[in-house]
Backbone as XML, in Angstrom:
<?xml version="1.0"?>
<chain id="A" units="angstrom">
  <residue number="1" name="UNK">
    <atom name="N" x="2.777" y="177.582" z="-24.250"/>
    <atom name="CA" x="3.603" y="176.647" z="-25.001"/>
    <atom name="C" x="2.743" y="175.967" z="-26.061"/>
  </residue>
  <residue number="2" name="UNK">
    <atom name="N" x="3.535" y="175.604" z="-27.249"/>
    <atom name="CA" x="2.659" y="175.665" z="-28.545"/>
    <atom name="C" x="2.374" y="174.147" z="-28.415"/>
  </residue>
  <residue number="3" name="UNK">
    <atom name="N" x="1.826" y="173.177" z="-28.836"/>
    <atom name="CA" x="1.553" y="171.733" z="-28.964"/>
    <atom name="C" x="2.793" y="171.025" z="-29.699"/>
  </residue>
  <residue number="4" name="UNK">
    <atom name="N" x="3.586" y="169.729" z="-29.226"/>
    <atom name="CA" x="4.013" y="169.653" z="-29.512"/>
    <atom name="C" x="3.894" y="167.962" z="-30.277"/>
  </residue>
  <residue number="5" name="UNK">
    <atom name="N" x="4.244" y="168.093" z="-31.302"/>
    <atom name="CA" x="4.398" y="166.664" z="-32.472"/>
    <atom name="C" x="5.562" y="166.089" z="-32.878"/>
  </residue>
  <residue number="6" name="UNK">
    <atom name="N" x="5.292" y="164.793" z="-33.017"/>
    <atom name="CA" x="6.148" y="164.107" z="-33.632"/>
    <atom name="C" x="5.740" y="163.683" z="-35.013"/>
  </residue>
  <residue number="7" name="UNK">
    <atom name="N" x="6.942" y="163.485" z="-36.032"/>
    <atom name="CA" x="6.609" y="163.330" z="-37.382"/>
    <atom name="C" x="5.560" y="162.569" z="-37.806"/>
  </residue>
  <residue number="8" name="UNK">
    <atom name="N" x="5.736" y="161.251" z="-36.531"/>
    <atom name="CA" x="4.570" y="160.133" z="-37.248"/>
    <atom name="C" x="3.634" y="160.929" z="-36.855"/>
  </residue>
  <residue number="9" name="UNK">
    <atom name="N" x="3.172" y="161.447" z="-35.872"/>
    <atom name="CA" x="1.889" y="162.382" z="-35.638"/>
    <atom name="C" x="1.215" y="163.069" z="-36.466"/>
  </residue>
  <residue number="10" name="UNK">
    <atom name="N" x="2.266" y="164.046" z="-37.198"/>
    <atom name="CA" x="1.673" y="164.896" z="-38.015"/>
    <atom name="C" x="1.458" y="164.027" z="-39.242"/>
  </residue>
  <residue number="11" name="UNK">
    <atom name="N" x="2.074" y="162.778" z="-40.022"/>
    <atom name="CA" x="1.792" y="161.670" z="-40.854"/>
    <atom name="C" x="0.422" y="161.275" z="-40.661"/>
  </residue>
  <residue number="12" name="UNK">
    <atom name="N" x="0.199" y="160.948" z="-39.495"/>
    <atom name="CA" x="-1.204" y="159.822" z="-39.334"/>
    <atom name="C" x="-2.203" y="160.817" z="-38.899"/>
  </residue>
  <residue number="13" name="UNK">
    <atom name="N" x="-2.170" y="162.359" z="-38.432"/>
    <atom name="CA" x="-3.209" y="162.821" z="-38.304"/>
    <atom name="C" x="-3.797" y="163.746" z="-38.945"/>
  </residue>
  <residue number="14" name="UNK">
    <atom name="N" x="-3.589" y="163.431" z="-40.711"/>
    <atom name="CA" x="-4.090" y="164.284" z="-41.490"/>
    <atom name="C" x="-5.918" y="163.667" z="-42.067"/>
  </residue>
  <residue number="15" name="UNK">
    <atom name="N" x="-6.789" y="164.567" z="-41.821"/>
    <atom name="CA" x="-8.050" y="164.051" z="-42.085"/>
    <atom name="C" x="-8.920" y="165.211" z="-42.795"/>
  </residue>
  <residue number="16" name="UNK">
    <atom name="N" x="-9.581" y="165.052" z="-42.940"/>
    <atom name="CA" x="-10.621" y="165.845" z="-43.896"/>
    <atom name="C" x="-10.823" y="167.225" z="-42.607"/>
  </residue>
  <residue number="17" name="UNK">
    <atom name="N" x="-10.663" y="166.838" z="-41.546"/>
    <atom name="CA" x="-10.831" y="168.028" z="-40.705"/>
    <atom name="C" x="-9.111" y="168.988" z="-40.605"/>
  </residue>
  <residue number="18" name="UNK">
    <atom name="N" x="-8.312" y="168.546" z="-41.035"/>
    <atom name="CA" x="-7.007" y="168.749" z="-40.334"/>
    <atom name="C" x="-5.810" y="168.661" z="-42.082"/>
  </residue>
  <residue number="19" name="UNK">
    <atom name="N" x="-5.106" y="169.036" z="-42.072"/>
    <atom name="CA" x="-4.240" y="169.141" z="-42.677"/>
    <atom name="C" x="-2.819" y="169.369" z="-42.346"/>
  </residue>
  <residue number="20" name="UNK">
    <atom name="N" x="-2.452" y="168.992" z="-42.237"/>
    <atom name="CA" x="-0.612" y="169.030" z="-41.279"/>
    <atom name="C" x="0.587" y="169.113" z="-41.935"/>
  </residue>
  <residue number="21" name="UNK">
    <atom name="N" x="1.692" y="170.230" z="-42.365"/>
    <atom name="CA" x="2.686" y="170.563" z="-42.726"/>
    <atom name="C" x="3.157" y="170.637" z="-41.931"/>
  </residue>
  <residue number="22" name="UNK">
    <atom name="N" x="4.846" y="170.244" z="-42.195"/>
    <atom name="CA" x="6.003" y="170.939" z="-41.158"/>
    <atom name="C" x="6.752" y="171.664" z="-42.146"/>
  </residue>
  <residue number="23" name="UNK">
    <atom name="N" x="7.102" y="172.703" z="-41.323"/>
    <atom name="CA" x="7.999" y="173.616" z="-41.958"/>
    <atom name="C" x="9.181" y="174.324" z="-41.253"/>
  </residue>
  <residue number="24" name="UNK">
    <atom name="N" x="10.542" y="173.881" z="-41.303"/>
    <atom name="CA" x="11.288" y="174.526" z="-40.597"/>
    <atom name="C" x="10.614" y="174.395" z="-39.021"/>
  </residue>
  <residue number="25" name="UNK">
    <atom name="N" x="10.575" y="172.841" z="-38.523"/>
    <atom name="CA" x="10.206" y="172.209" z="-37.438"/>
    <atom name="C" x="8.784" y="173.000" z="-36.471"/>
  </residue>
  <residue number="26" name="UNK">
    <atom name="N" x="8.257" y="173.237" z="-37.689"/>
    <atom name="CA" x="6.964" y="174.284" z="-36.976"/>
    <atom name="C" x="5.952" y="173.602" z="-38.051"/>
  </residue>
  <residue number="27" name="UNK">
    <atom name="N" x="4.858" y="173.345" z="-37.302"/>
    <atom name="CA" x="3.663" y="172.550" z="-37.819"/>
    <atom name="C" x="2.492" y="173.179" z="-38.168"/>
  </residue>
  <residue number="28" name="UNK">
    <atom name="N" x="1.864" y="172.959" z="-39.058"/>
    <atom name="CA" x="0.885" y="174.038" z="-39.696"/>
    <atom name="C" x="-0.697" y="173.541" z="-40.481"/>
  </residue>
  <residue number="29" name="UNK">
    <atom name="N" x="-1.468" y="173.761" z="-39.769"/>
    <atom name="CA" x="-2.874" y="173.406" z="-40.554"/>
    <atom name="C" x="-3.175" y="173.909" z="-41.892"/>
  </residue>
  <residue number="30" name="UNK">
    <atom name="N" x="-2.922" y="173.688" z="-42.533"/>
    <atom name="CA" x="-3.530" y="174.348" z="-43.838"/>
    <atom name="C" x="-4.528" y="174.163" z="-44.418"/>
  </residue>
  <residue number="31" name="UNK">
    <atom name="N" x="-5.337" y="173.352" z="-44.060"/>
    <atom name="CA" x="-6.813" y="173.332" z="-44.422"/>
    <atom name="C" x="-7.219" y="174.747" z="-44.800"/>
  </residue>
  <residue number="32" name="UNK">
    <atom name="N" x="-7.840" y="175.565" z="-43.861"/>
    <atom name="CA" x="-8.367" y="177.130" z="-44.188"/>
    <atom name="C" x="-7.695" y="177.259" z="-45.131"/>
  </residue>
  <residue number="33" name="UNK">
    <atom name="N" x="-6.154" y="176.853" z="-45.868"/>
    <atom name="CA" x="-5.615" y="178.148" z="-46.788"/>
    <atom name="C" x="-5.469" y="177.676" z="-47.713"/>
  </residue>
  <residue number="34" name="UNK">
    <atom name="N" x="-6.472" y="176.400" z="-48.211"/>
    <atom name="CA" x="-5.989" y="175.384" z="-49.379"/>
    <atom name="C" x="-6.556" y="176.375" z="-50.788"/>
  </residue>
  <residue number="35" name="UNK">
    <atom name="N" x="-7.440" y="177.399" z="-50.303"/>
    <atom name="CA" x="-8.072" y="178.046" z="-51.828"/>
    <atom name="C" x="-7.717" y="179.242" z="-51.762"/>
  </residue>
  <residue number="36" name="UNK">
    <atom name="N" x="-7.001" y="179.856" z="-50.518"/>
    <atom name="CA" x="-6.433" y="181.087" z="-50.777"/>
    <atom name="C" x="-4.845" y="180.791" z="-51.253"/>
  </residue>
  <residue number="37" name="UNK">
    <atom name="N" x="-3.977" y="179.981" z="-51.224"/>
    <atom name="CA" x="-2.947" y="179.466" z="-51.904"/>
    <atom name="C" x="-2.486" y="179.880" z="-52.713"/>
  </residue>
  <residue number="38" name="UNK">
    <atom name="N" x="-1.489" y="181.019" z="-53.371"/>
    <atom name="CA" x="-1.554" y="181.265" z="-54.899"/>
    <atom name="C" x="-0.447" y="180.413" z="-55.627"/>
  </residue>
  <residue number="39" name="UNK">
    <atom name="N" x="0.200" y="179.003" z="-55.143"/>
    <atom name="CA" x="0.093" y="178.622" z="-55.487"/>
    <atom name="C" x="-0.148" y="177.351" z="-55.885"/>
  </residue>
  <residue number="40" name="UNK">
    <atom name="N" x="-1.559" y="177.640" z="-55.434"/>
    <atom name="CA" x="-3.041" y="176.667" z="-56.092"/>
    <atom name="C" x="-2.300" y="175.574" z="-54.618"/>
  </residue>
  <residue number="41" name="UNK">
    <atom name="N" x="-4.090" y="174.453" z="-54.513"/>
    <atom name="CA" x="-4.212" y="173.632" z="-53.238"/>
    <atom name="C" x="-3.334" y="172.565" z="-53.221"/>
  </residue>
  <residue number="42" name="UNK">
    <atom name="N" x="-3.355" y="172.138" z="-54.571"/>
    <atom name="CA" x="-1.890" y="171.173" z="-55.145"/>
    <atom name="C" x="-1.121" y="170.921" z="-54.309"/>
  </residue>
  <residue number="43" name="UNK">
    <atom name="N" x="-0.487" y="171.959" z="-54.195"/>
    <atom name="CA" x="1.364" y="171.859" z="-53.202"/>
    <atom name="C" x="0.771" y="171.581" z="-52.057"/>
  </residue>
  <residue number="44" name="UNK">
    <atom name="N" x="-0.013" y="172.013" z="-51.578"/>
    <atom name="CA" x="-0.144" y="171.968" z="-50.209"/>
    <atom name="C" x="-0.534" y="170.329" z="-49.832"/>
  </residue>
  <residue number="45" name="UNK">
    <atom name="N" x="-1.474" y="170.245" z="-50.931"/>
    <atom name="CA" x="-2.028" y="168.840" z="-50.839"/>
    <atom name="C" x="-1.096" y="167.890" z="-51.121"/>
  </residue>
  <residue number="46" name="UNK">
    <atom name="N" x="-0.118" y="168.244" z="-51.758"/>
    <atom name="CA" x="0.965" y="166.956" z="-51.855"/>
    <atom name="C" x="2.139" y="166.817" z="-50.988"/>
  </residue>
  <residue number="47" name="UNK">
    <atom name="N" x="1.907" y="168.361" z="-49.677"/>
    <atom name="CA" x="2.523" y="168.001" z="-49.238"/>
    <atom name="C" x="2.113" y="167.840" z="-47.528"/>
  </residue>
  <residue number="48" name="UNK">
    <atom name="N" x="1.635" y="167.268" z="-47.733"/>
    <atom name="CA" x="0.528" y="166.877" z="-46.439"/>
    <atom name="C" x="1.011" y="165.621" z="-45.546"/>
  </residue>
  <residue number="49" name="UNK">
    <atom name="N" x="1.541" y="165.803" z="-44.399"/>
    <atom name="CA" x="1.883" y="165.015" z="-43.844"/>
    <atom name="C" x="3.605" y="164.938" z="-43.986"/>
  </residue>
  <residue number="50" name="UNK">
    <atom name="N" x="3.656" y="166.010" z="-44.461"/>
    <atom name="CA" x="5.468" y="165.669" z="-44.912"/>
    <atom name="C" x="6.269" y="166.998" z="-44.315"/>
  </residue>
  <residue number="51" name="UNK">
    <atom name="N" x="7.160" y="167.046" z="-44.526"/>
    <atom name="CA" x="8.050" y="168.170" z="-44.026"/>
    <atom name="C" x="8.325" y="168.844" z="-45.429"/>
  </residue>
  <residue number="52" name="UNK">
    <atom name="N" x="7.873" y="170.056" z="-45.468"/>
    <atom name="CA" x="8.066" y="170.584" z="-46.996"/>
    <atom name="C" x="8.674" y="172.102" z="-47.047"/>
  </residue>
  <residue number="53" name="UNK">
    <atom name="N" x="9.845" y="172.191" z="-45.955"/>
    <atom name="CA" x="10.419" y="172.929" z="-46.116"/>
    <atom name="C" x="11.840" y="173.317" z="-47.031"/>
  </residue>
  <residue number="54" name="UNK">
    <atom name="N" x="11.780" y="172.406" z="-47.592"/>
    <atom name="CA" x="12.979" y="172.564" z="-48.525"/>
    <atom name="C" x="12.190" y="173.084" z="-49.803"/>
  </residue>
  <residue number="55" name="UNK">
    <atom name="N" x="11.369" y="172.011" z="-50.090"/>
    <atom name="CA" x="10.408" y="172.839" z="-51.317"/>
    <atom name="C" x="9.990" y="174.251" z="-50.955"/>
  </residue>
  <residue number="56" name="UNK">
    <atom name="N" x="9.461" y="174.643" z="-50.221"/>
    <atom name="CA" x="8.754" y="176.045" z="-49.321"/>
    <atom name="C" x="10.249" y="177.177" z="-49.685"/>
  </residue>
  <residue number="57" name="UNK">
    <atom name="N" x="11.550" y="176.554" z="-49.392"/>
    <atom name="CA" x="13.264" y="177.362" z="-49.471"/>
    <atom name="C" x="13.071" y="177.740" z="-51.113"/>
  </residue>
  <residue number="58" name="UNK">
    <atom name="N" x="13.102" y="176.606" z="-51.529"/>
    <atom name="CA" x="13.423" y="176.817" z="-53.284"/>
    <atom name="C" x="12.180" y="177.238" z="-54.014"/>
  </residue>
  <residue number="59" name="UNK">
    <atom name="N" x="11.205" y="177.753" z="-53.339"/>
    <atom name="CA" x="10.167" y="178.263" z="-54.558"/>
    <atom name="C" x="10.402" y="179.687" z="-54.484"/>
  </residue>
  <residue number="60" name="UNK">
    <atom name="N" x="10.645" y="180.243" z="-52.822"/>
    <atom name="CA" x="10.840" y="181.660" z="-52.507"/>
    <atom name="C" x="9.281" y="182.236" z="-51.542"/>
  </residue>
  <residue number="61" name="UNK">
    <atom name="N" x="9.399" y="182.774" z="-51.175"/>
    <atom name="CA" x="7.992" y="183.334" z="-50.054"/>
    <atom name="C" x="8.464" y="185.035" z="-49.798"/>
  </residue>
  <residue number="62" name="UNK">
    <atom name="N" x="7.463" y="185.569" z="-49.566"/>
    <atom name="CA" x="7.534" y="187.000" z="-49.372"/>
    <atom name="C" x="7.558" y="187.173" z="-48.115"/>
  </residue>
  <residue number="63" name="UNK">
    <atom name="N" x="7.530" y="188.170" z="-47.569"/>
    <atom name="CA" x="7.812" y="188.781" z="-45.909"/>
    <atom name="C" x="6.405" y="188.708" z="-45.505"/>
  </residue>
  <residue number="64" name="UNK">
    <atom name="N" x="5.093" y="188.990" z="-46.544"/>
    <atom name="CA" x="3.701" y="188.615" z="-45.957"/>
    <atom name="C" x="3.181" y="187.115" z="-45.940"/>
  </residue>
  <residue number="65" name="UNK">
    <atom name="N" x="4.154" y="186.480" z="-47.029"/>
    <atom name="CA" x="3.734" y="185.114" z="-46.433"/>
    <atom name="C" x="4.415" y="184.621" z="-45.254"/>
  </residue>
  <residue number="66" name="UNK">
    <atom name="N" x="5.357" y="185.206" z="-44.923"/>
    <atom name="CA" x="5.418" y="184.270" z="-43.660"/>
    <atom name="C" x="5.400" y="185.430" z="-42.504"/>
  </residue>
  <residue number="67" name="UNK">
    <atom name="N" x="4.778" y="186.338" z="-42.550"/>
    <atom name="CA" x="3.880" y="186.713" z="-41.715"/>
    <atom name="C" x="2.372" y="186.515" z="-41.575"/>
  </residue>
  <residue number="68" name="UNK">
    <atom name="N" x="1.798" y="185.720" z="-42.731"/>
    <atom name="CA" x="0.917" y="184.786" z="-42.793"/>
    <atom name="C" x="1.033" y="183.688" z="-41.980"/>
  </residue>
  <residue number="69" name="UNK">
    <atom name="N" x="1.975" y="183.150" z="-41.921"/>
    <atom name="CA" x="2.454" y="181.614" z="-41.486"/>
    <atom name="C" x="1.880" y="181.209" z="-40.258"/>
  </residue>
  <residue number="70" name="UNK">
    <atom name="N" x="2.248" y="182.555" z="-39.117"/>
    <atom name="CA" x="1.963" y="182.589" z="-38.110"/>
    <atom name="C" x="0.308" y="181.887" z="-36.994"/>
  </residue>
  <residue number="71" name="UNK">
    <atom name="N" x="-0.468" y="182.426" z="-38.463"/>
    <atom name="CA" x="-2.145" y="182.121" z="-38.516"/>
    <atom name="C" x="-2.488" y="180.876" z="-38.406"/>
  </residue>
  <residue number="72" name="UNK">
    <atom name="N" x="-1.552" y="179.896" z="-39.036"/>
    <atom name="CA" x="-1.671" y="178.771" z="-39.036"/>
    <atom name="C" x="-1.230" y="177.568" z="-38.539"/>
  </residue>
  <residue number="73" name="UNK">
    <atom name="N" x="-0.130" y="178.352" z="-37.844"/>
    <atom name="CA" x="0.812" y="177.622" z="-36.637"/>
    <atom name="C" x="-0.304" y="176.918" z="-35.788"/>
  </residue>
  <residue number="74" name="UNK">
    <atom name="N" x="-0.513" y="175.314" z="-35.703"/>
    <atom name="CA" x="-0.579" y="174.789" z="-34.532"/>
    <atom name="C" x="0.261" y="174.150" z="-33.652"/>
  </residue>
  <residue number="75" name="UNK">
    <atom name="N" x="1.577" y="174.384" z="-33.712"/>
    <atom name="CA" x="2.836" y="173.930" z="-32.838"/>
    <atom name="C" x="3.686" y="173.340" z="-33.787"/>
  </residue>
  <residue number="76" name="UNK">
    <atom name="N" x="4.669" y="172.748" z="-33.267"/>
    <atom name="CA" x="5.964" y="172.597" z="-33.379"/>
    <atom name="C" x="6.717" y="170.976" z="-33.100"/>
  </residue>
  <residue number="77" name="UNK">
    <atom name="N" x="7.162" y="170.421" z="-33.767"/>
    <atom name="CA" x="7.962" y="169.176" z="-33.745"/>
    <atom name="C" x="8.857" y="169.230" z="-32.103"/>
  </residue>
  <residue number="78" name="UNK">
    <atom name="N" x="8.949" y="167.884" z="-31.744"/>
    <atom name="CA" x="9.347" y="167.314" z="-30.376"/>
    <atom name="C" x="10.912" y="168.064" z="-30.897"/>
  </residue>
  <residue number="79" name="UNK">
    <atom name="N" x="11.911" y="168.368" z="-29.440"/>
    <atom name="CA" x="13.030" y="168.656" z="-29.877"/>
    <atom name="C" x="14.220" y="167.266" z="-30.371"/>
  </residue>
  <residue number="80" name="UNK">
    <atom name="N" x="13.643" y="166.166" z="-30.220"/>
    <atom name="CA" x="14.674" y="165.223" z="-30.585"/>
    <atom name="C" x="14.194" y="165.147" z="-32.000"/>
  </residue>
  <residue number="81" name="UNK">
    <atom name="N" x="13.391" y="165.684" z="-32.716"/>
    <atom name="CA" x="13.104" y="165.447" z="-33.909"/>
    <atom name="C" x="13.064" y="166.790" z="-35.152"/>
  </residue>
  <residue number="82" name="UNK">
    <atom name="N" x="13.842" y="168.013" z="-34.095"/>
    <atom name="CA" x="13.828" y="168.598" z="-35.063"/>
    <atom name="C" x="15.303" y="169.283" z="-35.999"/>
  </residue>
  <residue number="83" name="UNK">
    <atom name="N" x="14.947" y="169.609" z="-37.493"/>
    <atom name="CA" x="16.422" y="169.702" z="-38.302"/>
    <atom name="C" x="16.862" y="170.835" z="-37.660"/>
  </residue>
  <residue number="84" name="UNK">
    <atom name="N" x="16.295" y="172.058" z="-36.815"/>
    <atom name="CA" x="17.109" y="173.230" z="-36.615"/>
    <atom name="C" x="17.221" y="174.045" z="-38.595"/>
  </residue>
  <residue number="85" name="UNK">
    <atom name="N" x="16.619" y="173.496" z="-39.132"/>
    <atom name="CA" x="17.229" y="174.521" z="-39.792"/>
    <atom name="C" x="15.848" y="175.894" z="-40.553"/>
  </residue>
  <residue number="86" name="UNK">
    <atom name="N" x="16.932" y="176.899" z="-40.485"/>
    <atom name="CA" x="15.786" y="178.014" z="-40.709"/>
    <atom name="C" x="15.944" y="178.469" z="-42.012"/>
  </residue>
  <residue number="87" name="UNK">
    <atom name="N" x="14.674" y="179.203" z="-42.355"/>
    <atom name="CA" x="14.451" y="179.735" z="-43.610"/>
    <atom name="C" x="15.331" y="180.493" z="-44.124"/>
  </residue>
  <residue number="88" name="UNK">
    <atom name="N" x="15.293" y="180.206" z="-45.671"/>
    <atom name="CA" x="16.912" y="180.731" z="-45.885"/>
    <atom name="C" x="15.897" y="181.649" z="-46.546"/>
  </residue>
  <residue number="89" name="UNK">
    <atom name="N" x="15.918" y="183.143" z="-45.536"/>
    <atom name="CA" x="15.703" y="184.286" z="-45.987"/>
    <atom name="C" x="16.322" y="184.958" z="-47.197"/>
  </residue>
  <residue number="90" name="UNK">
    <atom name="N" x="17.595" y="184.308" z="-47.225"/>
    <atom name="CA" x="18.081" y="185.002" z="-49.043"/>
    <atom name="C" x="17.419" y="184.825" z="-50.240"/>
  </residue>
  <residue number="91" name="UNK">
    <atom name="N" x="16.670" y="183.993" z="-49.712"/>
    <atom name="CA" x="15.659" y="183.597" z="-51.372"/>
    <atom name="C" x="14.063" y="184.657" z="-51.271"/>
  </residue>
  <residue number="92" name="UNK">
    <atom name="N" x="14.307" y="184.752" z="-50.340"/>
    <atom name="CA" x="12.691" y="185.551" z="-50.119"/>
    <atom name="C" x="12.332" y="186.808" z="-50.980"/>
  </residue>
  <residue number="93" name="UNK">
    <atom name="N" x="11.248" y="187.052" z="-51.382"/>
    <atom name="CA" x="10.989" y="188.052" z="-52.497"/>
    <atom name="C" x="11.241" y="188.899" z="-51.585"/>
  </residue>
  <residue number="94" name="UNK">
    <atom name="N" x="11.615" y="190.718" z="-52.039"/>
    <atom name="CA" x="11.561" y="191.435" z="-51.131"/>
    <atom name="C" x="10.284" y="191.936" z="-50.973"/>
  </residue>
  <residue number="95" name="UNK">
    <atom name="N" x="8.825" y="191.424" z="-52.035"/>
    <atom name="CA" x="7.545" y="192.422" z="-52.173"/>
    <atom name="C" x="7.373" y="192.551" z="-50.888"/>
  </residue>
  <residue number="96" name="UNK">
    <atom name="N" x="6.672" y="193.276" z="-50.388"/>
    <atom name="CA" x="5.153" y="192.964" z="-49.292"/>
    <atom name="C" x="4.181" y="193.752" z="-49.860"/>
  </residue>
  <residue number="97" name="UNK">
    <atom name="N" x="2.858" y="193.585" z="-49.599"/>
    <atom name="CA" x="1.685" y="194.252" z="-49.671"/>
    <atom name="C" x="2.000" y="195.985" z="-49.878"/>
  </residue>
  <residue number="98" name="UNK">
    <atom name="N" x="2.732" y="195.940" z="-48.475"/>
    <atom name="CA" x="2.729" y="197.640" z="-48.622"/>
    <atom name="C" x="3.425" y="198.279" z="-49.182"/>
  </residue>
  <residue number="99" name="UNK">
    <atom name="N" x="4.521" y="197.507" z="-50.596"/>
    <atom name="CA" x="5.098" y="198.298" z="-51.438"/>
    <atom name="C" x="4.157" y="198.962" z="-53.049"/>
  </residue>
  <residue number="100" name="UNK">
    <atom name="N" x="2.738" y="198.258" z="-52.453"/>
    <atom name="CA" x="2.431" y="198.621" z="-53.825"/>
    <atom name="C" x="1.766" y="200.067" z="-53.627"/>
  </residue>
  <residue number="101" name="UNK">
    <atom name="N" x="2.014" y="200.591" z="-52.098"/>
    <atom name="CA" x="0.962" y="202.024" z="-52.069"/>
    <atom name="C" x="2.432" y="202.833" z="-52.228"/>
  </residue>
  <residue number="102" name="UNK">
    <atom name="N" x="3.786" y="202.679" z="-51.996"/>
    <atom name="CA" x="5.290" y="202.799" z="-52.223"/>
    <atom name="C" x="5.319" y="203.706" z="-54.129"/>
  </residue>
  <residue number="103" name="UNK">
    <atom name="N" x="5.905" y="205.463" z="-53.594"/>
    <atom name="CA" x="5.663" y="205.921" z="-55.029"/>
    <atom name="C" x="7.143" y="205.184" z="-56.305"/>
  </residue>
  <residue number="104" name="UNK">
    <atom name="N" x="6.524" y="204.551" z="-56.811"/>
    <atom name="CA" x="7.337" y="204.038" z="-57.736"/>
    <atom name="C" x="7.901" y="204.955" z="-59.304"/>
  </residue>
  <residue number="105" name="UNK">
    <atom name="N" x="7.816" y="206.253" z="-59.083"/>
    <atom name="CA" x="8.488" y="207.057" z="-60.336"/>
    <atom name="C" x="8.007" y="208.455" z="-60.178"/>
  </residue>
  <residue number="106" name="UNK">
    <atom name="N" x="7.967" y="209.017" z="-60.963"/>
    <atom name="CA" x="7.710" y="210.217" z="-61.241"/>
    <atom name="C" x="6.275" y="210.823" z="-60.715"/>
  </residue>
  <residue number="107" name="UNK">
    <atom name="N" x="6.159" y="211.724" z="-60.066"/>
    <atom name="CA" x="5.025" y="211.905" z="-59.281"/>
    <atom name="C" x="4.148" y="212.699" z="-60.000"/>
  </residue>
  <residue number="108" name="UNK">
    <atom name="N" x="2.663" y="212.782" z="-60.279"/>
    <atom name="CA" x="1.805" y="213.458" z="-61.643"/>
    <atom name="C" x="2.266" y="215.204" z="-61.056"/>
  </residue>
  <residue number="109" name="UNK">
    <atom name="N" x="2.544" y="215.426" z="-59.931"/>
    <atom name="CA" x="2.942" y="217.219" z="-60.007"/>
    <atom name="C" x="4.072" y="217.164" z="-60.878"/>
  </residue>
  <residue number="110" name="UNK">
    <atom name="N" x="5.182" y="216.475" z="-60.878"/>
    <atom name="CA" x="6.384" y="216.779" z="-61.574"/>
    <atom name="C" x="6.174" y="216.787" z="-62.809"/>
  </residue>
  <residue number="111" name="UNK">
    <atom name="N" x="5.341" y="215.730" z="-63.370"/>
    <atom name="CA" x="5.321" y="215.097" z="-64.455"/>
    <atom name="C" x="4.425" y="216.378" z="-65.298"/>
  </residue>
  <residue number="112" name="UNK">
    <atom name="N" x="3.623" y="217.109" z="-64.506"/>
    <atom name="CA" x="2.585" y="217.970" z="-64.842"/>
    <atom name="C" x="3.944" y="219.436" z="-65.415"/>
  </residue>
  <residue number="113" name="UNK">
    <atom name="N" x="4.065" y="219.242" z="-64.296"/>
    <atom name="CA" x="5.531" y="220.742" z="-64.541"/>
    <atom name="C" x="6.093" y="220.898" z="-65.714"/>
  </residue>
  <residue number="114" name="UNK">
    <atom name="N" x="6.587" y="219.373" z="-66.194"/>
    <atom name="CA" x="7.578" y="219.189" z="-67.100"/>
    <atom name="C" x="6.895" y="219.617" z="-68.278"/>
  </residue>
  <residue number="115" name="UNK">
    <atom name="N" x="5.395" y="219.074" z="-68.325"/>
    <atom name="CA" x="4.686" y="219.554" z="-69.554"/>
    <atom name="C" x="4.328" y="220.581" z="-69.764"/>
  </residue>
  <residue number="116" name="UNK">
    <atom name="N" x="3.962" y="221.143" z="-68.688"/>
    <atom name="CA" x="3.536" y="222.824" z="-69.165"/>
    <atom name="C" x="5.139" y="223.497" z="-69.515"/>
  </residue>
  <residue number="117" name="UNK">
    <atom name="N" x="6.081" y="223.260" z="-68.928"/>
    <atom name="CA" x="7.550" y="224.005" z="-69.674"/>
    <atom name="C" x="7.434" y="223.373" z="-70.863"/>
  </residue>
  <residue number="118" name="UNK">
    <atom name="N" x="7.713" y="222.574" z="-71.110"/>
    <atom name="CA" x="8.138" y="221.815" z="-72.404"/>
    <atom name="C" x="6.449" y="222.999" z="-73.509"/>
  </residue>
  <residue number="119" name="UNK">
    <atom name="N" x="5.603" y="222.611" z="-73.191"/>
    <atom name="CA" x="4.649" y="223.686" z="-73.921"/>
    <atom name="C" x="4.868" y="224.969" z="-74.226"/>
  </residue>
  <residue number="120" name="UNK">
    <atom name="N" x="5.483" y="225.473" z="-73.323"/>
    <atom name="CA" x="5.862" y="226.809" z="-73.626"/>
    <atom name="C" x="6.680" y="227.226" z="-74.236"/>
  </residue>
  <residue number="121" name="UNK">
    <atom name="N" x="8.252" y="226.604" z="-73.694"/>
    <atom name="CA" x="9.537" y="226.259" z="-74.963"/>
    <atom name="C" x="8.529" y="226.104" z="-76.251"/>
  </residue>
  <residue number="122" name="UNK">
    <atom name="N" x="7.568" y="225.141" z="-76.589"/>
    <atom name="CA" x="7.315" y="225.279" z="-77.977"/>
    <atom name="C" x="6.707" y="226.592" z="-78.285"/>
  </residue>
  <residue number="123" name="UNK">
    <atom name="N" x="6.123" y="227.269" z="-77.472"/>
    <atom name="CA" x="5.207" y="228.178" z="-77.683"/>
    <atom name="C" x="5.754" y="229.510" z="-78.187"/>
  </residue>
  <residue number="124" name="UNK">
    <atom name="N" x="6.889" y="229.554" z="-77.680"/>
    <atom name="CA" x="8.230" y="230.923" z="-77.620"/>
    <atom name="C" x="8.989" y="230.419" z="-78.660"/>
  </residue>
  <residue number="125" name="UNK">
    <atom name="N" x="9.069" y="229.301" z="-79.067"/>
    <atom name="CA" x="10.069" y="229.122" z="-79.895"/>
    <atom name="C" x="9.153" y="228.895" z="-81.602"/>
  </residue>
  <residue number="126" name="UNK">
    <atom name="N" x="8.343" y="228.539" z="-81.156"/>
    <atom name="CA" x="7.283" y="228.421" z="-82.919"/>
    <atom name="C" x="6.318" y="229.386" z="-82.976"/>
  </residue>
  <residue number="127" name="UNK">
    <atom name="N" x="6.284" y="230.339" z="-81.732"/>
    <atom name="CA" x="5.120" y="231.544" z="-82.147"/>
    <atom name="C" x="5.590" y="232.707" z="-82.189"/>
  </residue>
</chain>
């Protein structure tokens, strides 16, 4: 069972060692991820000690960031204190990491094919 907090908790126990987000009633150190961030330590830092899941809804997150998320989970808000409400997955990018090895067009054999015909059509037809 994960540790469990209350809001003023995660408020008053942010320190140079510790950093404390809630997000969708799940609590999160972000210290470690203030410089891997892309975008930048800022947000994170302003939102420190606060519940910043509505901002977190409306910027959008990918399927690897919040399979990131997980890393940083140190527990979860008391149940009399939490909104219940979950990530509104409709906003979520569809990227992940592993669409960029994903063939996105024309593959260099095809592309190779097309040119040697197309060469030859010229070749039969202007020689």
């Amino acid at each position: 069972m994960s540790k469990q907090y209350t809001r003023s908790e995660v408020v008053n126990s942010n320190s140079k060692e510790k950093i404390l987000i809630i997000l969708h009633d799940k609590v999160y150190d972000v210290l470690s991820f203030l410089n891997e961030h892309p975008g930048g330590e800022e947000i994170l830092l302003d939102h420190r000690g606060k519940d910043g899941s509505e901002d977190f809804d409306d910027v959008g997150h990918s399927k690897d960031a919040f399979d990131l998320m997980s890393k940083y989970q140190v527990g979860e808000l008391i149940e009399s204190e939490r909104s219940n409400n979950a990530p509104k997955l409709s906003w979520t990018s569809g990227y992940t990491k592993d669409d960029k090895n994903k063939d996105q067009g024309i593959s260099q054999s095809v592309l190779a094919i097309i040119v040697v015909v197309l060469i030859a059509i010229v070749y039969y037809v202007y020689l």
